[in-house]
PDB file with one MODEL, atoms N, CA, C and O in Angstrom:
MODEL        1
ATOM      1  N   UNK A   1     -12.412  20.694   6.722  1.00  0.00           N
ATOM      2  CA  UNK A   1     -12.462  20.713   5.277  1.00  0.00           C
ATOM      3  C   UNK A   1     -11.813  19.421   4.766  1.00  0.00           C
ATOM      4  O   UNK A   1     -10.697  19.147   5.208  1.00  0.00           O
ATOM      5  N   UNK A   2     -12.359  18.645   3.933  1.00  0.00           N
ATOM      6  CA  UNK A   2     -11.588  17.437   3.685  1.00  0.00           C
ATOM      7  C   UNK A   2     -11.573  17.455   2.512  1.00  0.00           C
ATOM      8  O   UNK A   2     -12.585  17.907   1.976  1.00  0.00           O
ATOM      9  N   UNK A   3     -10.529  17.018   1.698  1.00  0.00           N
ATOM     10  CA  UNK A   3      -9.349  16.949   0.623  1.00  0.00           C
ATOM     11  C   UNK A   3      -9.618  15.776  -0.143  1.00  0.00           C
ATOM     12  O   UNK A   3      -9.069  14.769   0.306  1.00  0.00           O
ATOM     13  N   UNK A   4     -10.484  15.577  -1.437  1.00  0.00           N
ATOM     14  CA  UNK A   4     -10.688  14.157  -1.941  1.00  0.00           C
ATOM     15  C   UNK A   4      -8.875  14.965  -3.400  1.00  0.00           C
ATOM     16  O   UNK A   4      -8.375  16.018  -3.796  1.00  0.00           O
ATOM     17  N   UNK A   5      -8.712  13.252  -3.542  1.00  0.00           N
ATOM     18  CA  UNK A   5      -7.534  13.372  -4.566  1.00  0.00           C
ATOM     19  C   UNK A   5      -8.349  12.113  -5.324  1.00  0.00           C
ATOM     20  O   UNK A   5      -8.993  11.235  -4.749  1.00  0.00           O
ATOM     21  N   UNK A   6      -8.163  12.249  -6.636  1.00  0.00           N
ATOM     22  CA  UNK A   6      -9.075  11.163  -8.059  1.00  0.00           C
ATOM     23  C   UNK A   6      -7.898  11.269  -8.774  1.00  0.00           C
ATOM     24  O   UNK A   6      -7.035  12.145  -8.724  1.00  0.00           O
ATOM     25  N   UNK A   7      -7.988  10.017  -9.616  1.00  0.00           N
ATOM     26  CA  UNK A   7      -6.946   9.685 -10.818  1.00  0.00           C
ATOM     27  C   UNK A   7      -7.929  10.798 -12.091  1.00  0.00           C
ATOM     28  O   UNK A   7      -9.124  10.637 -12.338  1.00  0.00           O
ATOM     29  N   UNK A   8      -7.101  11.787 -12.675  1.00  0.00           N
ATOM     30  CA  UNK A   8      -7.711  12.224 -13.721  1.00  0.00           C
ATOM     31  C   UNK A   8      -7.895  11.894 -14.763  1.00  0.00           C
ATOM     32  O   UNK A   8      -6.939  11.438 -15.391  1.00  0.00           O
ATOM     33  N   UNK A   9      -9.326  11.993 -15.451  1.00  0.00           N
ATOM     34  CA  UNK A   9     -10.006  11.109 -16.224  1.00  0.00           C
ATOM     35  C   UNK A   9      -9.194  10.581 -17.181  1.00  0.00           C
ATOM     36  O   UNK A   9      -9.357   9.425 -17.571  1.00  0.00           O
ATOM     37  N   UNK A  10      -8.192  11.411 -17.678  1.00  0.00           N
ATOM     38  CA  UNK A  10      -7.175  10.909 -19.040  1.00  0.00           C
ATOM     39  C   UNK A  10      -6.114  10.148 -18.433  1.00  0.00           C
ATOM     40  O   UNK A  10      -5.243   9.854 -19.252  1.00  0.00           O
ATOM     41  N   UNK A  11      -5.924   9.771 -17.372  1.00  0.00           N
ATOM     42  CA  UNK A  11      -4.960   8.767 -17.186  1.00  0.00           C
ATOM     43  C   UNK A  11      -5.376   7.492 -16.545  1.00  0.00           C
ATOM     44  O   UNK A  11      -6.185   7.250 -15.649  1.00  0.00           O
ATOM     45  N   UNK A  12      -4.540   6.699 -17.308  1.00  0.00           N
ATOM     46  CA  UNK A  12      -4.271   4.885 -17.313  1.00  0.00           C
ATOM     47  C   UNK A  12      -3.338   4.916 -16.101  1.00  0.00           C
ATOM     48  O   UNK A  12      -2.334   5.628 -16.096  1.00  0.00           O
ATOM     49  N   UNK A  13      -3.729   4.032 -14.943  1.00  0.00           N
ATOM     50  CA  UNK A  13      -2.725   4.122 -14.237  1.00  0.00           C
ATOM     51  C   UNK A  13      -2.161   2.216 -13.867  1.00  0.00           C
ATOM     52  O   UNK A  13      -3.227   1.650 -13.630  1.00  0.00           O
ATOM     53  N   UNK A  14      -1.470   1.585 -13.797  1.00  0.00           N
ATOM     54  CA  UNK A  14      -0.779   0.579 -13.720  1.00  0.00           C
ATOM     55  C   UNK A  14      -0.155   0.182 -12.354  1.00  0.00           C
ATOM     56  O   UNK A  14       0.965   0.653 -12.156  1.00  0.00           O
ATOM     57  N   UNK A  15      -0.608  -0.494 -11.511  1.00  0.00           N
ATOM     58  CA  UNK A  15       0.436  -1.026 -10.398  1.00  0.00           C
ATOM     59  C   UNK A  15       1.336  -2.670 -10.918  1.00  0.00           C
ATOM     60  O   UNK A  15       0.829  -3.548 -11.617  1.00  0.00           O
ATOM     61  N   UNK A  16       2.095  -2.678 -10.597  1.00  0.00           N
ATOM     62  CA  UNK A  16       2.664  -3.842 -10.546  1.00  0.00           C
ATOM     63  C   UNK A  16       4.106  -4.178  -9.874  1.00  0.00           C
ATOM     64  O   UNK A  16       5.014  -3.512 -10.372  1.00  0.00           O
ATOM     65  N   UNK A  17       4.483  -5.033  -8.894  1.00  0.00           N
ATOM     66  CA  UNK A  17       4.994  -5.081  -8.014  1.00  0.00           C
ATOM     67  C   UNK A  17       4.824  -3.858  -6.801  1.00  0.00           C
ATOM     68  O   UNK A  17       3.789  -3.453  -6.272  1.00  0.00           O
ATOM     69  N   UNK A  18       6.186  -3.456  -6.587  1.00  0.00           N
ATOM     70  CA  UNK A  18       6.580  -1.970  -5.742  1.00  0.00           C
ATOM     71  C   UNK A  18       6.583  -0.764  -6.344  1.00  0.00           C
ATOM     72  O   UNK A  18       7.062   0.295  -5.935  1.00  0.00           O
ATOM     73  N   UNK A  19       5.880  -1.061  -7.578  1.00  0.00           N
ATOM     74  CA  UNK A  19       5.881   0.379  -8.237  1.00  0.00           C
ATOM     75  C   UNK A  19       4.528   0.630  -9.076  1.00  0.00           C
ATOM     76  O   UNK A  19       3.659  -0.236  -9.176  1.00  0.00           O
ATOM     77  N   UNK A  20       4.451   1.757  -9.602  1.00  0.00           N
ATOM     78  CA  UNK A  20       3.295   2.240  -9.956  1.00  0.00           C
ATOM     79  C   UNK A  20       3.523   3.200 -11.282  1.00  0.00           C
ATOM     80  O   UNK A  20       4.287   4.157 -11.158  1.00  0.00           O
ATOM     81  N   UNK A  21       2.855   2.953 -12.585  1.00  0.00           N
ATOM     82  CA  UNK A  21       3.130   4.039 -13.497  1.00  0.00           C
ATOM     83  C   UNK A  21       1.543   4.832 -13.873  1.00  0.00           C
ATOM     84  O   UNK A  21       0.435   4.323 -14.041  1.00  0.00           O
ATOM     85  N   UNK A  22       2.002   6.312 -13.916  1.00  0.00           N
ATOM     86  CA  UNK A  22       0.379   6.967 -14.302  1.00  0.00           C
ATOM     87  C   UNK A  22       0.760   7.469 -16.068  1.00  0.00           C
ATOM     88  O   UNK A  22       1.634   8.311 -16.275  1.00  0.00           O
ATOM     89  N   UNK A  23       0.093   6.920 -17.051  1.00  0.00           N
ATOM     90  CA  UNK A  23       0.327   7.805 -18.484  1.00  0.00           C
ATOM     91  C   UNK A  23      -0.487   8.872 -18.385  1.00  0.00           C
ATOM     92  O   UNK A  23      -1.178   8.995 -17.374  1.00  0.00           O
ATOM     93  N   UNK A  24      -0.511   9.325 -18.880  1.00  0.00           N
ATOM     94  CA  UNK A  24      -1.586  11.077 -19.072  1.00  0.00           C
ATOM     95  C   UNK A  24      -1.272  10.236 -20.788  1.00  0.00           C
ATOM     96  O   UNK A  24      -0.286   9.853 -21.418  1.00  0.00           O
ATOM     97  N   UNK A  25      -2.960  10.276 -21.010  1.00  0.00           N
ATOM     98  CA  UNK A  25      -3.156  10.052 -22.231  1.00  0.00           C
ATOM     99  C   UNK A  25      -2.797  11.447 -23.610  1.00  0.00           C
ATOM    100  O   UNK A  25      -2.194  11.410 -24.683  1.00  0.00           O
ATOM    101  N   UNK A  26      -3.336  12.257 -23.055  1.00  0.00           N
ATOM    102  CA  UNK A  26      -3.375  13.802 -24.427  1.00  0.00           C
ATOM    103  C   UNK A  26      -1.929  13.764 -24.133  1.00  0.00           C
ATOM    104  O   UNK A  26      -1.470  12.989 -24.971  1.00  0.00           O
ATOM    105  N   UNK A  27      -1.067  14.149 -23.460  1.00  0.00           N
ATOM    106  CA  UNK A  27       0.137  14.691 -22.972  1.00  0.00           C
ATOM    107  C   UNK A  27       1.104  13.135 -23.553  1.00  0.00           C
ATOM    108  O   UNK A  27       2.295  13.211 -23.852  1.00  0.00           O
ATOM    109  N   UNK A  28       0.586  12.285 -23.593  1.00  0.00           N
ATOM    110  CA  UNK A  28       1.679  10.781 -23.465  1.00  0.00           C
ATOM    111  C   UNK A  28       2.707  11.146 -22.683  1.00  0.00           C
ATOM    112  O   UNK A  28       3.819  10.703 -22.967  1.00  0.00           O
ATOM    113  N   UNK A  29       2.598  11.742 -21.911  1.00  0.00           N
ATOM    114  CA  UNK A  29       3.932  11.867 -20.510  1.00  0.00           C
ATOM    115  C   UNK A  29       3.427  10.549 -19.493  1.00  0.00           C
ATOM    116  O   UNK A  29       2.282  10.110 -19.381  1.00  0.00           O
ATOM    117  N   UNK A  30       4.428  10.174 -18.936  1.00  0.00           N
ATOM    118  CA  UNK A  30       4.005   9.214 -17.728  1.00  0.00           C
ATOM    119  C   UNK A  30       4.800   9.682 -16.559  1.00  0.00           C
ATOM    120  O   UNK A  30       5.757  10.454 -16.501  1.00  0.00           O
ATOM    121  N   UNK A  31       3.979   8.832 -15.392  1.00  0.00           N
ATOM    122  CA  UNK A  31       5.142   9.485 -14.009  1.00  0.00           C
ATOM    123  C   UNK A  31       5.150   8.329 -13.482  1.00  0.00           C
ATOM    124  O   UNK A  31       4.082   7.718 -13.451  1.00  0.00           O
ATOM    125  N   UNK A  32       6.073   7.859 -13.055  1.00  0.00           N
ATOM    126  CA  UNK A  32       6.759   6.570 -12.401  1.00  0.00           C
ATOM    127  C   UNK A  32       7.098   7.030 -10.849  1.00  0.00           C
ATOM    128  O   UNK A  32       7.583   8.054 -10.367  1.00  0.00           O
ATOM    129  N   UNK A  33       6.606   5.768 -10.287  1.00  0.00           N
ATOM    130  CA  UNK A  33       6.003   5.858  -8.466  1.00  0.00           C
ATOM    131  C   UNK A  33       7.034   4.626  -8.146  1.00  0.00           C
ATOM    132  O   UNK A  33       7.013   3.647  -8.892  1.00  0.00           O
ATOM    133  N   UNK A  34       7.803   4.668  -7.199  1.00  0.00           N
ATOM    134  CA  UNK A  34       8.477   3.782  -6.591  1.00  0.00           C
ATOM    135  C   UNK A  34       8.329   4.055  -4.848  1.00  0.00           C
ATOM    136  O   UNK A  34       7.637   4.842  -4.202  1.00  0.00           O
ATOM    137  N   UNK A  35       9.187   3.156  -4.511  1.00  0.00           N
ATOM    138  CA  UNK A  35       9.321   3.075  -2.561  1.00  0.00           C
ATOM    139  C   UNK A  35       7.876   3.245  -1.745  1.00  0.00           C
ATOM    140  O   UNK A  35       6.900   2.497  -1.687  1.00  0.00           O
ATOM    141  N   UNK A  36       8.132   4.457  -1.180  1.00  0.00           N
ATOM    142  CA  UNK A  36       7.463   5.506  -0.119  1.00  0.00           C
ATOM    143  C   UNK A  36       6.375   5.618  -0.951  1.00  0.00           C
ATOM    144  O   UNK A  36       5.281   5.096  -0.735  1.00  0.00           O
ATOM    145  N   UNK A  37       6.826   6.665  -2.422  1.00  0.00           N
ATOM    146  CA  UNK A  37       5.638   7.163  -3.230  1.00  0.00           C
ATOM    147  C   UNK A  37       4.341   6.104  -3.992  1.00  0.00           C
ATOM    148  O   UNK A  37       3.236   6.379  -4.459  1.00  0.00           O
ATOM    149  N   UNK A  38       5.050   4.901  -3.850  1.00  0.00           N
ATOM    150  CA  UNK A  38       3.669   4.145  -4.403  1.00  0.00           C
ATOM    151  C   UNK A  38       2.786   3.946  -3.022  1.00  0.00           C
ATOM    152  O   UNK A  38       1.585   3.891  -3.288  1.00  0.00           O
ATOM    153  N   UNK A  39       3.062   3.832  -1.687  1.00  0.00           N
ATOM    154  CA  UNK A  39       3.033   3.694  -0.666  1.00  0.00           C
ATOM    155  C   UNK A  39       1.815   4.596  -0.485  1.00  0.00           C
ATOM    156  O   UNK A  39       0.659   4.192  -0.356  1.00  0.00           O
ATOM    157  N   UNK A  40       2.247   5.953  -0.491  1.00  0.00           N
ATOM    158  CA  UNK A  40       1.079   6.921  -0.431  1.00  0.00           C
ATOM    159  C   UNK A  40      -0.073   6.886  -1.422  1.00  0.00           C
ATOM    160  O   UNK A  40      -1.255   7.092  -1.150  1.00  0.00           O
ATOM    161  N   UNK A  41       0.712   6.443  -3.230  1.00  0.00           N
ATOM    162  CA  UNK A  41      -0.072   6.170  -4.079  1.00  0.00           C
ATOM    163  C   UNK A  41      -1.038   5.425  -3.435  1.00  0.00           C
ATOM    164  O   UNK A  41      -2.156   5.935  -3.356  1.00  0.00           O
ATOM    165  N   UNK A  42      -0.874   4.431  -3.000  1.00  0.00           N
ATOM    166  CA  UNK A  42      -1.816   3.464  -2.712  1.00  0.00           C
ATOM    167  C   UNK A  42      -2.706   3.764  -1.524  1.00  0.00           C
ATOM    168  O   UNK A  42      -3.611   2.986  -1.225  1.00  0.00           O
ATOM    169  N   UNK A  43      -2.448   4.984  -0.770  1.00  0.00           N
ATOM    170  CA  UNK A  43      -2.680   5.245   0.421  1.00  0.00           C
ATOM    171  C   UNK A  43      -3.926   6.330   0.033  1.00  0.00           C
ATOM    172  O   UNK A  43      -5.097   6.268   0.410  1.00  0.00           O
ATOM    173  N   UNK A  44      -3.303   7.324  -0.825  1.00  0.00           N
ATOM    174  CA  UNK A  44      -4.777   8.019  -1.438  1.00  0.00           C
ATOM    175  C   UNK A  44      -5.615   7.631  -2.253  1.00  0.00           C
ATOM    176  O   UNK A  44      -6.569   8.357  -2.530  1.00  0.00           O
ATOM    177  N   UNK A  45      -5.475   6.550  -2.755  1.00  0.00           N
ATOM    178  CA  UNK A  45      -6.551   6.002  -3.800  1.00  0.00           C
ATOM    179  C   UNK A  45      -7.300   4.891  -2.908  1.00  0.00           C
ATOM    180  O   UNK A  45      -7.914   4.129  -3.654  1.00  0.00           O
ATOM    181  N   UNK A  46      -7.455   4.533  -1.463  1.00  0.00           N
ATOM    182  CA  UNK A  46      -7.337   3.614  -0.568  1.00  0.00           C
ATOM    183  C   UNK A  46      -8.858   4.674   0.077  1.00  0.00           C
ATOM    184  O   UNK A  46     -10.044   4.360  -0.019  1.00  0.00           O
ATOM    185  N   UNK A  47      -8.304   5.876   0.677  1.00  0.00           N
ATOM    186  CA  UNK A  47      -8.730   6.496   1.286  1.00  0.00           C
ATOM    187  C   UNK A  47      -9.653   7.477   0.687  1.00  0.00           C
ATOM    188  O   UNK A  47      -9.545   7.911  -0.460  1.00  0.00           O
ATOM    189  N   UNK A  48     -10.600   7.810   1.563  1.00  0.00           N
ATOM    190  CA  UNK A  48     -11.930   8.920   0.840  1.00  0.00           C
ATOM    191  C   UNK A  48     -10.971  10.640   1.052  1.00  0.00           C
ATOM    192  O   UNK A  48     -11.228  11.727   0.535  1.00  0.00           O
ATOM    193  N   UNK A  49     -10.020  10.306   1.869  1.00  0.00           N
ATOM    194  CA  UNK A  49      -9.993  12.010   1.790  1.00  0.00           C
ATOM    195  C   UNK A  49      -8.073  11.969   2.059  1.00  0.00           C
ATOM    196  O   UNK A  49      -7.437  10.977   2.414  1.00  0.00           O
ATOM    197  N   UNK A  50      -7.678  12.938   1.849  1.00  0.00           N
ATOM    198  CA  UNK A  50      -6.150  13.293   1.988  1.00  0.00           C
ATOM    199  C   UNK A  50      -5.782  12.882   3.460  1.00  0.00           C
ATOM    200  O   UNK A  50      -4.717  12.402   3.850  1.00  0.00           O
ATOM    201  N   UNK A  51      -6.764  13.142   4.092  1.00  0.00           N
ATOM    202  CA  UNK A  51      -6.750  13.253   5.706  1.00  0.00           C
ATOM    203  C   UNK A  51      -6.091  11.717   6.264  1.00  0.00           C
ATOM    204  O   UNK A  51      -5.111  11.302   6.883  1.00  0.00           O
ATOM    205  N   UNK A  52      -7.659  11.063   5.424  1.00  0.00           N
ATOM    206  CA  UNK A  52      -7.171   9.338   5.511  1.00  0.00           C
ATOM    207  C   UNK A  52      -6.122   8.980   5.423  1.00  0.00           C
ATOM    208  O   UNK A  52      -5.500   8.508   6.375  1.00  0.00           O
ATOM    209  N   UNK A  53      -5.509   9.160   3.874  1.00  0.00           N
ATOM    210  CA  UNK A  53      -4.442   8.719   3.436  1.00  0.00           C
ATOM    211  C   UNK A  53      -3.424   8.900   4.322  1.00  0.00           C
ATOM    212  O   UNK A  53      -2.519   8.066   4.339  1.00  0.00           O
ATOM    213  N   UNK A  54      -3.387  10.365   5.483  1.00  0.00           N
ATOM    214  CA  UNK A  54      -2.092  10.262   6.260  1.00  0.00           C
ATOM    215  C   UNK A  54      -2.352   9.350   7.187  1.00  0.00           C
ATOM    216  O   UNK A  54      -1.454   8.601   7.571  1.00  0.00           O
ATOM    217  N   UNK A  55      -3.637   9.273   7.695  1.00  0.00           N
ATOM    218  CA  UNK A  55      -3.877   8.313   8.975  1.00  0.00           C
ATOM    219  C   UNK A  55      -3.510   7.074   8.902  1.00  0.00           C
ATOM    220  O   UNK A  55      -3.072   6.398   9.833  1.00  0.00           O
ATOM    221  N   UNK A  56      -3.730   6.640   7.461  1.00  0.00           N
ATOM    222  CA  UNK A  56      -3.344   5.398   7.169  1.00  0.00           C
ATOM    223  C   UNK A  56      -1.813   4.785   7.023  1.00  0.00           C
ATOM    224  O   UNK A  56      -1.374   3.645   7.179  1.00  0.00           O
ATOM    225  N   UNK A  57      -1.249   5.925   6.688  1.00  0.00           N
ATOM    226  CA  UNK A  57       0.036   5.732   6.590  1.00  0.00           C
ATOM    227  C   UNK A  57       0.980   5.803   7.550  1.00  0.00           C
ATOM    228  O   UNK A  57       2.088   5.266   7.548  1.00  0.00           O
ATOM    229  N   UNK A  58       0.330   6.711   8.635  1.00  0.00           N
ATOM    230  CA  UNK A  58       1.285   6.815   9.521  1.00  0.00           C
ATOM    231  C   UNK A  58       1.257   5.256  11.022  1.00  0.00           C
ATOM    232  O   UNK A  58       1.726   5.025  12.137  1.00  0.00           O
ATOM    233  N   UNK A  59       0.407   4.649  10.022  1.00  0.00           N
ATOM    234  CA  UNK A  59       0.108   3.346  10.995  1.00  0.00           C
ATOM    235  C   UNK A  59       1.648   2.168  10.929  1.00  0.00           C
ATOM    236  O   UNK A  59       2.327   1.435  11.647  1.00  0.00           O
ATOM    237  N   UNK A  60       1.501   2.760   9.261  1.00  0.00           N
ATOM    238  CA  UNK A  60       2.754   2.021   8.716  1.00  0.00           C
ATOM    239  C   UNK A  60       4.417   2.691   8.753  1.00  0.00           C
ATOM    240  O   UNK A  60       5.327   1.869   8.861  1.00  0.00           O
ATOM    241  N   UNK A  61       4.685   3.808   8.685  1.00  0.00           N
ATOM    242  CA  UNK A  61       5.727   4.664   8.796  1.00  0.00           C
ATOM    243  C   UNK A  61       5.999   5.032  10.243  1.00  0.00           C
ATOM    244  O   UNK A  61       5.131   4.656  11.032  1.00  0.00           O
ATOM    245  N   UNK A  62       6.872   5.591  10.669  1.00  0.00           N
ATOM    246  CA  UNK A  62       7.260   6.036  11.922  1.00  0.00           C
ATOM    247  C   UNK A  62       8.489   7.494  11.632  1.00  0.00           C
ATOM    248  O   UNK A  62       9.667   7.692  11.334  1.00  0.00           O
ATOM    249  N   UNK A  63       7.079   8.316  12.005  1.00  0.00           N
ATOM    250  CA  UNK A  63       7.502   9.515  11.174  1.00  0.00           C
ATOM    251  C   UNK A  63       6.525  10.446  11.861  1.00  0.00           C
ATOM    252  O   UNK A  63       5.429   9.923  12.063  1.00  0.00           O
ATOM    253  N   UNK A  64       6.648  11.628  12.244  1.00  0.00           N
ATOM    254  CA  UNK A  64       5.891  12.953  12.447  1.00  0.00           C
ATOM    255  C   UNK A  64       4.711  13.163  11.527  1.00  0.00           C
ATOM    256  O   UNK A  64       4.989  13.456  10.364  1.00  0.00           O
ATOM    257  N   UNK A  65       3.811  13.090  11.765  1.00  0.00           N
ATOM    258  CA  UNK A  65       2.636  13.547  11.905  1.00  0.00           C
ATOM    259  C   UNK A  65       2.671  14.579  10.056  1.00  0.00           C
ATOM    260  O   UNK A  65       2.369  14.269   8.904  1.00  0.00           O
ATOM    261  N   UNK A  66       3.378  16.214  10.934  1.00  0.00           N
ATOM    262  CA  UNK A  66       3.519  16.972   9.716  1.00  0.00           C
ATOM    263  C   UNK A  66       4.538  16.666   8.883  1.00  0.00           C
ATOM    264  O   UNK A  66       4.251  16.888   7.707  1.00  0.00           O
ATOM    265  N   UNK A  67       5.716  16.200   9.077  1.00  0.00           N
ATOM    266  CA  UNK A  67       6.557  15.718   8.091  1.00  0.00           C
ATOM    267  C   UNK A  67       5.278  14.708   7.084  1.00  0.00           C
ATOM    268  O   UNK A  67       4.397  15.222   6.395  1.00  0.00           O
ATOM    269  N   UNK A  68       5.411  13.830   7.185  1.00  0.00           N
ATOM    270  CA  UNK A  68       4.291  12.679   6.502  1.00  0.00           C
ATOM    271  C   UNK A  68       3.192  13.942   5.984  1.00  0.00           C
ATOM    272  O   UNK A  68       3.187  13.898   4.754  1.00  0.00           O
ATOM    273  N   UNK A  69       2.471  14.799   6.367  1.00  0.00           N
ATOM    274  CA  UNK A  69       1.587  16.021   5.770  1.00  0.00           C
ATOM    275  C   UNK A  69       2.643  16.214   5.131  1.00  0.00           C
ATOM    276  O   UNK A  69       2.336  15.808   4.011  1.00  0.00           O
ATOM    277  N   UNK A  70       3.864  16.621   5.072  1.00  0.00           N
ATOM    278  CA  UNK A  70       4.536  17.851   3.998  1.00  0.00           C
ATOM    279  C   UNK A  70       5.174  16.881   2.357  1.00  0.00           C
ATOM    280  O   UNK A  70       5.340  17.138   1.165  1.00  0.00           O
ATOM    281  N   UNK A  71       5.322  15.858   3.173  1.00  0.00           N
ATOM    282  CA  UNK A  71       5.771  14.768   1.946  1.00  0.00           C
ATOM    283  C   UNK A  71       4.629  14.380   1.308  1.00  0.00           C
ATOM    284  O   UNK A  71       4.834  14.037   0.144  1.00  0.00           O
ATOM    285  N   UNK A  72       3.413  14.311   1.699  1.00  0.00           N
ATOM    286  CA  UNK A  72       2.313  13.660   0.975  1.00  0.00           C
ATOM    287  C   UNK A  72       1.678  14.770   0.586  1.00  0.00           C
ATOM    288  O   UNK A  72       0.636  14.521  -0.019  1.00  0.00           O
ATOM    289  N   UNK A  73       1.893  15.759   0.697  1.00  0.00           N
ATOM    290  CA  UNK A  73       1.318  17.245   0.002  1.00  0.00           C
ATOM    291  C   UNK A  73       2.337  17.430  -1.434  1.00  0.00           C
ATOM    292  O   UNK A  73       2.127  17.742  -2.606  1.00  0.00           O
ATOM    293  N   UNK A  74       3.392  17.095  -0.717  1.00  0.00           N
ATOM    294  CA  UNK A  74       4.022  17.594  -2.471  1.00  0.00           C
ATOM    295  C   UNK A  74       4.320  16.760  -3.461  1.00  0.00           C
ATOM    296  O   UNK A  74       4.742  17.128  -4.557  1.00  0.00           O
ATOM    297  N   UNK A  75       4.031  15.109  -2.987  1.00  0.00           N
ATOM    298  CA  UNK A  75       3.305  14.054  -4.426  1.00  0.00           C
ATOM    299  C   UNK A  75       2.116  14.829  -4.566  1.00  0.00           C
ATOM    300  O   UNK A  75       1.754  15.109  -5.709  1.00  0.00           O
ATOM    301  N   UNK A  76       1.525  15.179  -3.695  1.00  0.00           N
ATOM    302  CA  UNK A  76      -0.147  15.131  -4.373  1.00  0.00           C
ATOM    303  C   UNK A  76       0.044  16.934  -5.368  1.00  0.00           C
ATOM    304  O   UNK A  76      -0.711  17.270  -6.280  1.00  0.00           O
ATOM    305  N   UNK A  77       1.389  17.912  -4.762  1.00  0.00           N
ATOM    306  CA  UNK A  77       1.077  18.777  -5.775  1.00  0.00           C
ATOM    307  C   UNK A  77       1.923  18.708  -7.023  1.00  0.00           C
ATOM    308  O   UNK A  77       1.783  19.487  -7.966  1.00  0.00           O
ATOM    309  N   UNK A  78       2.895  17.637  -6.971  1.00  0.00           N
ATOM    310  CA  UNK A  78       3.918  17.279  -8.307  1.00  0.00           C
ATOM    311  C   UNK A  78       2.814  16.336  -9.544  1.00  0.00           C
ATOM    312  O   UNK A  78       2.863  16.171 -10.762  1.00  0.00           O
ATOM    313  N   UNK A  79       2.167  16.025  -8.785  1.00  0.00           N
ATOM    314  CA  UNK A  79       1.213  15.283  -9.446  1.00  0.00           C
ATOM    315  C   UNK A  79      -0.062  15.698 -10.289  1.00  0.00           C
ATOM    316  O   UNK A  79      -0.553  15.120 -11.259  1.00  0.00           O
ATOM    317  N   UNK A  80      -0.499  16.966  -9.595  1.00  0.00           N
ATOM    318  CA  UNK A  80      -1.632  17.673  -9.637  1.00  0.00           C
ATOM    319  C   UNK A  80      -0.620  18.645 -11.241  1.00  0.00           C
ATOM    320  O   UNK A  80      -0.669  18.379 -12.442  1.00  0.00           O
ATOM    321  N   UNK A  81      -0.177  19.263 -10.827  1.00  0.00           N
ATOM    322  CA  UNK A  81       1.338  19.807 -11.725  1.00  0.00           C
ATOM    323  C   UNK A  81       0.852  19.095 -13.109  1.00  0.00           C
ATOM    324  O   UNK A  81       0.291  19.550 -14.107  1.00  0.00           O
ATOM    325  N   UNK A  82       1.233  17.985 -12.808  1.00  0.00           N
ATOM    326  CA  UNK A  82       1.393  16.518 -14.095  1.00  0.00           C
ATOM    327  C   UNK A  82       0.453  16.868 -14.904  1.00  0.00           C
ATOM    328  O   UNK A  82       0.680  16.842 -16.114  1.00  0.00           O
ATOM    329  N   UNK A  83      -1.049  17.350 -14.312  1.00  0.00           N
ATOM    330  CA  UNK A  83      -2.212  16.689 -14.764  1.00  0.00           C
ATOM    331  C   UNK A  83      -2.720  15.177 -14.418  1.00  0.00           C
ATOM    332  O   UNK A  83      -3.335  14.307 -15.036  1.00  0.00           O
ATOM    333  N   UNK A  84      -2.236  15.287 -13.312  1.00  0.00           N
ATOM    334  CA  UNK A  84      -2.513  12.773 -13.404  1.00  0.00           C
ATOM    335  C   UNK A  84      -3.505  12.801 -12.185  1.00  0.00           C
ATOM    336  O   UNK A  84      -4.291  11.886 -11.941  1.00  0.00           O
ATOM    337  N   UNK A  85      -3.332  14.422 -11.148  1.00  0.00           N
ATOM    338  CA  UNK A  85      -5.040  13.757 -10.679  1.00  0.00           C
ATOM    339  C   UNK A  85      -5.722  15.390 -10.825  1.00  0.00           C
ATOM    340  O   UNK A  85      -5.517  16.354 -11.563  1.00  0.00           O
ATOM    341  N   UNK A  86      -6.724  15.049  -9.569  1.00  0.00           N
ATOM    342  CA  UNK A  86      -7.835  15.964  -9.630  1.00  0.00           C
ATOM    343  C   UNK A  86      -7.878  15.935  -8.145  1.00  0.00           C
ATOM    344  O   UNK A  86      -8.047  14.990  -7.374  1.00  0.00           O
ATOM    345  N   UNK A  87      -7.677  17.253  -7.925  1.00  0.00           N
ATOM    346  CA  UNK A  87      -7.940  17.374  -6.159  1.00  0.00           C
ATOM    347  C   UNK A  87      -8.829  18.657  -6.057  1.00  0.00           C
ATOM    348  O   UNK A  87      -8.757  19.716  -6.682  1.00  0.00           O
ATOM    349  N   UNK A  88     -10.084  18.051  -4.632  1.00  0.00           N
ATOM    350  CA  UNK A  88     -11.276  18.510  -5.008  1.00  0.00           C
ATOM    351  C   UNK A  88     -11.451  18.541  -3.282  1.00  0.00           C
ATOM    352  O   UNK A  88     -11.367  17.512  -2.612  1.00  0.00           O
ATOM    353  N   UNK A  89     -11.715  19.934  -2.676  1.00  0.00           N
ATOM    354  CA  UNK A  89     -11.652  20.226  -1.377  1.00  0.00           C
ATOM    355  C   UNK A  89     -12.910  20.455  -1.290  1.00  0.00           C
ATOM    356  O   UNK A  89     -13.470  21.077  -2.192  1.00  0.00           O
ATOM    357  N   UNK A  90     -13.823  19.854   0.156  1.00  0.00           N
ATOM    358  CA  UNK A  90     -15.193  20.245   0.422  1.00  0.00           C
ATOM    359  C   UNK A  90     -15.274  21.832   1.197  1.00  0.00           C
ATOM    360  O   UNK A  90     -16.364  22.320   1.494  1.00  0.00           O
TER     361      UNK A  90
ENDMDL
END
């Protein structure tokens, strides 16, 4: 089963340097991405599926397998939370 994650349609999202900001337009809330978390940011918007994003990351990190799954599951559900994406399982 593979796991696509999308920026949701109402948010502006911004990289610049080591960090990353998402606004949610209706809401005007924003969520601010630093370290690790822009890391993955960049890792699921990189990648076609959730799956990717760990494969990709764990090229760069040196870290367990499911740890890296349990940390990149709960940006993607603090986020989902937000409203800032859209996660869409085949």
């Amino acid at each position: 089963m593979a796991t696509r994650i999308k920026t949701a349609d109402n948010v502006l999202e911004h990289q610049f340097g080591e960090e990353a900001v998402l606004l949610h337009l209706e809401t005007e809330k924003y969520y601010s991405l630093n370290g690790t978390a822009v890391d993955m940011w960049r890792a699921l918007a990189a990648a076609e599926t959730l799956e990717g994003a760990v494969d990709s990351l764990l090229t760069t990190y040196d870290v367990e397998r499911a740890q890296l799954e349990a940390d990149l599951n709960g940006l993607v559900s603090a986020l989902q939370e937000a409203g800032m994406i859209t996660v869409e399982t085949d």
